[in-house]
N, C-alpha and C positions, 0 to 999 in steps of 0.2 A: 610329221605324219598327220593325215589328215585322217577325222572326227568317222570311224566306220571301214576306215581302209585296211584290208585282208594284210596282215604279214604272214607270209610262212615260209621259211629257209629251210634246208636240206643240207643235212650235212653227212659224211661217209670218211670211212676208211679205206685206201687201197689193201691189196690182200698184202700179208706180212709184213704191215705199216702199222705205226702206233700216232700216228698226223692226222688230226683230224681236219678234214678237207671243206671249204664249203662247197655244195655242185649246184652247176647250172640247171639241170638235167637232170631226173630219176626215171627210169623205167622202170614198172614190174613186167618177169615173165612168166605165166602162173598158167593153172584150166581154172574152166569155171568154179569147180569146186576150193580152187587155193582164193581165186578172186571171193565167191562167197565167206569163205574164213575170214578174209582181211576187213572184209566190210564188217563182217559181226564182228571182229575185235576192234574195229575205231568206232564202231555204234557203245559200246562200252565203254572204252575208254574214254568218249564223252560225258557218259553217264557219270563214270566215277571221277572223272576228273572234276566235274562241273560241282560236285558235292565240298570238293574243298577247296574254293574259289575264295581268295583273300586270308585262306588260312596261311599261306606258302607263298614265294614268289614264283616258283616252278612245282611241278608237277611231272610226273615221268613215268612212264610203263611200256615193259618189255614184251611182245610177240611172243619170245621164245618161254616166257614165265606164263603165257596164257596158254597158250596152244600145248594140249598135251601127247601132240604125234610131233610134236619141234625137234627135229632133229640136229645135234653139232655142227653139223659141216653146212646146217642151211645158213642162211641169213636171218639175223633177227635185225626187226623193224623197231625203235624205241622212238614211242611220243613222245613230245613235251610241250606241256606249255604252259603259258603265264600269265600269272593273275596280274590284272588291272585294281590295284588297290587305292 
């Protein structure tokens, strides 16, 4: 990997599968107001994540743990990422 280059994979479950998949592909289908939610919750999760940089080699936070209208049956979105120690 070269010196500044972006990695980021994507990974999902199918429904009634416990495999976790890697995907080519993510679409969201949301309104403005779901799209507005997601941005403020990875504006955050930058935030907080960035605070414990090299304390961990991963980091992780849940959509359905921030968002307090997160319904079961939605989908929850989970970040993660890793420190460069």
């Amino acid at each position: 990997m070269e010196s500044g280059e972006i990695v980021m994979k994507a990974f999902g479950y199918q429904k009634d599968s416990d495999e976790l998949i890697e995907l080519e592909e993510v679409s969201f289908q949301s309104d403005i107001e779901g799209l507005d939610k997601l941005i403020k919750f990875l504006q955050e999760v930058k935030e907080q994540h960035m605070k414990v940089i090299g304390e961990s080699e991963l980091c992780h936070s849940h959509f359905r743990d921030w968002d307090d209208d997160w319904k079961s049956d939605s989908t929850d979105i989970i970040v993660v990422t890793t420190s460069k120690i």
